[in-house]
C-alpha positions, 0 to 999 in steps of 0.5 A: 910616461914622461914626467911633466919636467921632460915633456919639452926637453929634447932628450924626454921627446926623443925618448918618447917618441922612440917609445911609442913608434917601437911599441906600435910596431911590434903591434900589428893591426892585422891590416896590409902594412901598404894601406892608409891605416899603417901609412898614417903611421909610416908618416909618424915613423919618418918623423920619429926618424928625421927627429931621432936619428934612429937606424932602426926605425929607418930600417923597419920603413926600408924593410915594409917598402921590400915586402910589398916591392914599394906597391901602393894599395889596391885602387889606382883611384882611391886616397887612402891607396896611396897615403903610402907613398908618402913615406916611399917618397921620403925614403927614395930620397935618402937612398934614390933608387927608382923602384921605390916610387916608380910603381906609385908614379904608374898609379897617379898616371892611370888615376890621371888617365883613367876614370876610377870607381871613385868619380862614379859613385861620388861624382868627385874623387876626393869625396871624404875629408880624410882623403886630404891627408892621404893624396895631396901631399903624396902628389905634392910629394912627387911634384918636388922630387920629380920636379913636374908641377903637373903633379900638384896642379892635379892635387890643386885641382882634385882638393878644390873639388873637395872643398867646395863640396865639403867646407862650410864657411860658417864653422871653418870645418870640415863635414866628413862627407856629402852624406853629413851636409845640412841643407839650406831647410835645417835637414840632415844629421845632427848631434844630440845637441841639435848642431850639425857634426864635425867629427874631429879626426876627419878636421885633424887629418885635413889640417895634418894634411895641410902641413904636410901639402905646404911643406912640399908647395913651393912658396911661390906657387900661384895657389898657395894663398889659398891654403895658407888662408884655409890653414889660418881659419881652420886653426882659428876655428879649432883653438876654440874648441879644445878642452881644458884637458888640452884635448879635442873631443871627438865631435867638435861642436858637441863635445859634452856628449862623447868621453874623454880626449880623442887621441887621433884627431887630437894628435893632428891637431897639435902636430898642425898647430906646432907647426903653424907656430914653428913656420910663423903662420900662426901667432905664437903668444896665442897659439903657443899655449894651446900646442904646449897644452895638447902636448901635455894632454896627448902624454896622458894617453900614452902608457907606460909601455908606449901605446897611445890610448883613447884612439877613436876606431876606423869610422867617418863620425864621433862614436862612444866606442873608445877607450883608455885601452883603444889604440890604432896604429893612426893614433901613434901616426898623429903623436909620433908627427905631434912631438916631430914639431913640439922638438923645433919649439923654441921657448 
């Protein structure tokens, strides 16, 4: 682990980051490396790369692209499919060779044209919140690189979808899906504190996702007010509820019951709010402070060897299943993005 005097300096980030993406690699979660899981990491690794310089974290990304001949996951209609074809993107960009985008392009045009599983049992396509981290910004993504605009007023179109369905205004978050809304009597779930829940991994990934939609968005997009006001509430909302540790439980709204800070969502969390900083959305002498205490927070789970711990498993609410040896590779994703905006701090 870095030592608090290295925790902001260039070289200890770096360092770290290193640590972390090469420890997460040489553990495999047994899971295709072409689906959301390992593609929340890629993210994290071209971020470690971009940050670094590192060849050979470039060089493993180049290597799971040829494995898998660039393919996306199995459903032409489903997010988490295609979360994969950020770092495809990002990749063909740097070496520009058509192959490496042109069977995710084949699949956004089929998402477009043919009506998926997705729409049918859910009546949208994006019908849980973490699906706003892995499409949007792959068709942002596309977008630029192709310079088409139909791709994002897809993504414009399919996230409002989502929004309204899920977003409640009151608590400026995010439920995890249709199933976690409360009605207008009081009835749905709750948590044992009686407030409804607020699973703070599915928040991190909406807000992860927000940076990663505007960075691709033009600034003069028509719509972008829009998600650079969501972005402002969200983050409003979330510096309220992190924990003394620097830490976010992983139930927003009834953080006494869970254990310690959640590694994943808290790792979106501070990669969003670094970032809202770094771009001057956010204001620095009262975000500044909170993202200097989540990175602090974040070090206290990462081990020696590099692997990020108290890492919530694959689920869609806040569970009790975790602990300081639970690791996913996500939970490197969200540190390896976090420390990819704590670089670019300035003091």
């Amino acid at each position: 682990m870095a030592q608090p005097t290295d925790l902001f300096q260039p070289a200890g980030i770096k360092t770290e980051l290193l640590k972390v993406a090469n420890w997460q690699l040489n553990h495999s979660n047994n899971k295709p490396e072409n689906t959301w899981t390992n593609a929340a990491f890629y993210t994290g690794v071209f971020a470690a790369y971009e940050t670094t310089g590192s060849a050979s974290l470039l060089d493993s990304l180049l290597a799971i692209g040829e494995r898998y001949h660039w393919l996306p996951a199995g459903r032409y209609d489903h997010a988490d499919d295609i979360a994969i074809g950020q770092t495809y993107i990002d990749l063909y960009r740097i070496r520009k060779d058509r192959k490496m985008i042109q069977p995710l392009i084949d699949t956004v045009q089929k998402m477009k044209s043919v009506p998926g599983n997705e729409v049918k049992k859910h009546g949208i396509t994006w019908w849980w919140c973490d699906a706003l981290f892995m499409a949007p910004p792959t068709l942002a993504k596309l977008a630029k690189t192709l310079k088409d605009p139909a791709y994002l007023v897809l993504c414009d179109t399919l996230y409002r979808q989502t929004f309204r369905l899920l977003y409640n205004r009151e608590e400026q978050l995010f439920a995890r899906d249709a199933t976690y809304l409360v009605d207008a009597s009081g009835a749905g779930k709750k948590e044992a504190n009686g407030k409804k829940v607020f699973w703070s991994r599915g928040n991190g990934w909406v807000m992860a996702g927000l940076v990663r939609l505007l960075q691709e968005m033009p600034a003069s997009y028509k719509g972008r007010d829009f998600y650079i006001n969501l972005f402002k509430d969200m983050s409003k909302r979330l510096l309220t509820m992190q924990q003394a540790d620097g830490l976010w439980r992983t139930s927003l709204l009834d953080p006494d019951t869970y254990p310690g800070g959640e590694g994943s969502g808290s790792g979106f969390n501070c990669y969003a709010l670094a970032w809202g900083v770094n771009q001057k959305i956010l204001d620095k002498n009262s975000y500044l402070p909170a993202v200097k205490k989540a990175w602090e927070g974040l070090h206290t789970l990462v081990n020696e060897e590099g692997r990020v711990g108290w890492v919530q498993p694959i689920g869609a609410d806040p569970k009790k299943n975790f602990n300081a040896d639970s690791w996913e590779s996500y939970g490197a994703g969200a540190f390896l993005l976090a420390g990819s905006e704590i670089i670019k701090l300035k003091k």
